[in-house]
C-alpha positions in Angstrom: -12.1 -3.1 16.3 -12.3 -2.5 12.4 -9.1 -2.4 10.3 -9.3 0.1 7.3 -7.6 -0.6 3.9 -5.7 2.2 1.9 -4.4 1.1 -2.0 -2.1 3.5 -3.3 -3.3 3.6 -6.8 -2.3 7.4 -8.1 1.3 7.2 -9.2 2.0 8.5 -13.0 3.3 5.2 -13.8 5.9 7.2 -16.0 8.6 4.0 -16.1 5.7 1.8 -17.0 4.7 3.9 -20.0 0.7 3.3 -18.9 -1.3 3.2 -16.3 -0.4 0.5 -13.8 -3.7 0.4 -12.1 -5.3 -1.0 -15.6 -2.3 -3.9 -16.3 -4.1 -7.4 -16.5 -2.2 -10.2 -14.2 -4.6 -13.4 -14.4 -7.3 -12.2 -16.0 -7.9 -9.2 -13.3 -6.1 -5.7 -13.2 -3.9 -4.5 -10.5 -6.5 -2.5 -8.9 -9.2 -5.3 -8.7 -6.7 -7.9 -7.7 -5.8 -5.6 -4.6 -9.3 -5.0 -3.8 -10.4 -9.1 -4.1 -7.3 -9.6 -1.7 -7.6 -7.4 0.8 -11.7 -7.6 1.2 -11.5 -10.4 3.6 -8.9 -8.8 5.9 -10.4 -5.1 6.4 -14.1 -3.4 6.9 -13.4 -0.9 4.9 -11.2 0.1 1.4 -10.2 3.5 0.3 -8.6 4.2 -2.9 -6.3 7.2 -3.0 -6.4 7.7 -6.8 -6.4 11.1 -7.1 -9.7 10.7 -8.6 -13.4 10.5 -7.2 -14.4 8.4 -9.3 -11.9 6.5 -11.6 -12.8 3.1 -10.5 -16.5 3.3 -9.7 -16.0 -0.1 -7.4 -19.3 -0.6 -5.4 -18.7 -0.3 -1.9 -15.3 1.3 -2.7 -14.4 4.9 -1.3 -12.0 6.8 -3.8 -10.2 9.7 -2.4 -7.8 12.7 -3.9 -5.0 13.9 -3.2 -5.5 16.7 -0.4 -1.4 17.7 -0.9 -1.1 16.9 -5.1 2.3 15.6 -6.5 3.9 14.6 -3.1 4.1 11.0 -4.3 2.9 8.1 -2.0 2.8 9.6 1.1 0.1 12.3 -0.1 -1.8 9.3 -1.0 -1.5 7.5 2.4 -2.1 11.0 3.8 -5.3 11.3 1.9 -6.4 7.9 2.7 -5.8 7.7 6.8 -8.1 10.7 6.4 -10.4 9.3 5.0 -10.3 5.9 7.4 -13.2 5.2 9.5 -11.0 3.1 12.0 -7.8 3.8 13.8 -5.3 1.3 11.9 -5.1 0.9 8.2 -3.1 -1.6 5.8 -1.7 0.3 3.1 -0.3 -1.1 -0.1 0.6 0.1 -3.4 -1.7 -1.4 -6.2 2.0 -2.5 -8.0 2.5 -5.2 -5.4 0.1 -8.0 -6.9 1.9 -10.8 -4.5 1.1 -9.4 -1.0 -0.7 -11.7 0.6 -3.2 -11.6 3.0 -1.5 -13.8 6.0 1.3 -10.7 5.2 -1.7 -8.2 6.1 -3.0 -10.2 9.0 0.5 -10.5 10.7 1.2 -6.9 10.7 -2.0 -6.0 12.7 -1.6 -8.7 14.8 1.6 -6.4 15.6 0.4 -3.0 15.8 -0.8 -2.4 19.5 1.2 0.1 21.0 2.3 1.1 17.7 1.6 3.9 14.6 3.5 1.8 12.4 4.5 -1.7 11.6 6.6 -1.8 8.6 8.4 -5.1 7.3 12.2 -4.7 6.7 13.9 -7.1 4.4 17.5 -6.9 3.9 17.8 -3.9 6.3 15.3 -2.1 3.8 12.4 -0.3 4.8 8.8 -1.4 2.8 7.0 1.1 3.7 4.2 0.9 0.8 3.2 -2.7 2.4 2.8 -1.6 6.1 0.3 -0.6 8.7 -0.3 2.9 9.6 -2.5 4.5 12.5 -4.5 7.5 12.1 -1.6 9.0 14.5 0.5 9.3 11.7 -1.7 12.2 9.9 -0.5 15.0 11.8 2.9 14.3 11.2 2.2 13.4 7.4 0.8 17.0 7.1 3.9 18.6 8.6 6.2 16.5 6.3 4.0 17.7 3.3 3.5 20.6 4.1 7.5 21.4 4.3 7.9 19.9 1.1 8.8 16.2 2.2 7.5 13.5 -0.1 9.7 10.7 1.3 7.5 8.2 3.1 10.1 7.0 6.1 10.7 10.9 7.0 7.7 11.3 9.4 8.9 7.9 11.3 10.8 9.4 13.9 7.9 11.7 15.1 5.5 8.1 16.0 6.3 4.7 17.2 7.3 2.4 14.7 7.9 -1.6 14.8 9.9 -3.3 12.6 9.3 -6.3 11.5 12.5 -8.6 10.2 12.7 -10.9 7.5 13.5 -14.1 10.0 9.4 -13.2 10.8 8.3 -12.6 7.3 9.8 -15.6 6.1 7.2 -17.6 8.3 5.1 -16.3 5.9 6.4 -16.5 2.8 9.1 -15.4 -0.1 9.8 -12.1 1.2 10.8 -11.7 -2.6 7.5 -12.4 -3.9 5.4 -10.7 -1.4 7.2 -7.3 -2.1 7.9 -7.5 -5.7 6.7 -4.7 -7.1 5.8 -3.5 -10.5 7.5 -0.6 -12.4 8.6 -1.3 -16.0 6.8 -3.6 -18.8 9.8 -5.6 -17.7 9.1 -6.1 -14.2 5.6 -7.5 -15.6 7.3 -9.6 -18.2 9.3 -11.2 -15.3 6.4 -11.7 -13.1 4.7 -13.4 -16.0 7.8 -15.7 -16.3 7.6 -16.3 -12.2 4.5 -17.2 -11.9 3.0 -18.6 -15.1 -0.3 -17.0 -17.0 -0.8 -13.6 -17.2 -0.9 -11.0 -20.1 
């Protein structure tokens, strides 16, 4: 069975002062990081950009927003539409550190399931998760009342959790999650992990 892959890449990046997709870490931007790292893991990639064409990626389906300013979850609404296959990983381009074992486990855990979500320090990640074209229908009626927050369609599907005793197999839940918002956060990352600009 093919696995789709969903980066959330239209966020204003309003705390980062420009745009996030376009921020060089070694020598790559966000956006084409995410796509190098999850190529090998999925059959297909959608970006949900909010833009046909913003990225002009070969091989790379960008999507819009069908439900505009709802945050992530009208772009992971957008992009399980869009999915040719039943399960998708979706990340957010700001997460340069998830790894592709991180990927890989989560499917491995999604039978039975609509989502498997990693949850570190009792807190929910659900921008680094897997999601089954399931969830749409719920999606659309949390939009569609006004509901932007991600976790609020959960009770309507079957959700698996997975703990950070599991991830930690893995690696630095801390690292694989870390996610970029202000120049700061960048500046920090940079510091972590040696060369980037």
């Amino acid at each position: 069975m093919g696995i789709s892959g969903i980066i959330l890449a239209g966020g204003h990046s309003s705390r980062m002062g420009r745009d996030k997709t376009l921020l060089i870490y070694n020598n790559e931007t966000l956006i084409q990081r995410t796509v190098r790292k999850l190529q090998p893991v999925v059959d297909e990639i959608i970006i949900a950009s909010n833009n046909m064409a913003k990225y002009n990626m070969p091989g790379i389906t960008e999507v819009p927003d069908m439900y505009q300013e709802m945050g992530p979850l009208g772009g992971m609404h957008a992009g399980l539409k869009a999915c040719t296959y039943k399960y998708a990983f979706v990340v957010s381009c700001d997460m340069p550190l998830f790894s592709q074992e991180l990927a890989m486990y989560l499917l491995e855990h999604r039978q039975g399931y609509d989502v498997i979500i990693p949850e570190i320090h009792n807190r929910l990640e659900p921008l680094c998760a897997v999601y089954s074209t399931e969830c749409v229908k719920p999606i659309e009626r949390c939009l569609q009342a006004g509901i932007s927050k991600v976790i609020d369609f959960y009770p309507e599907v079957n959700v698996n959790r997975i703990d950070e005793t599991k991830l930690c197999l893995i690696g630095n839940p801390e690292e694989m999650f870390c996610n970029l918002n202000t120049p700061q956060d960048l500046c920090n990352l940079v510091k972590i992990q040696g060369t980037a600009h």
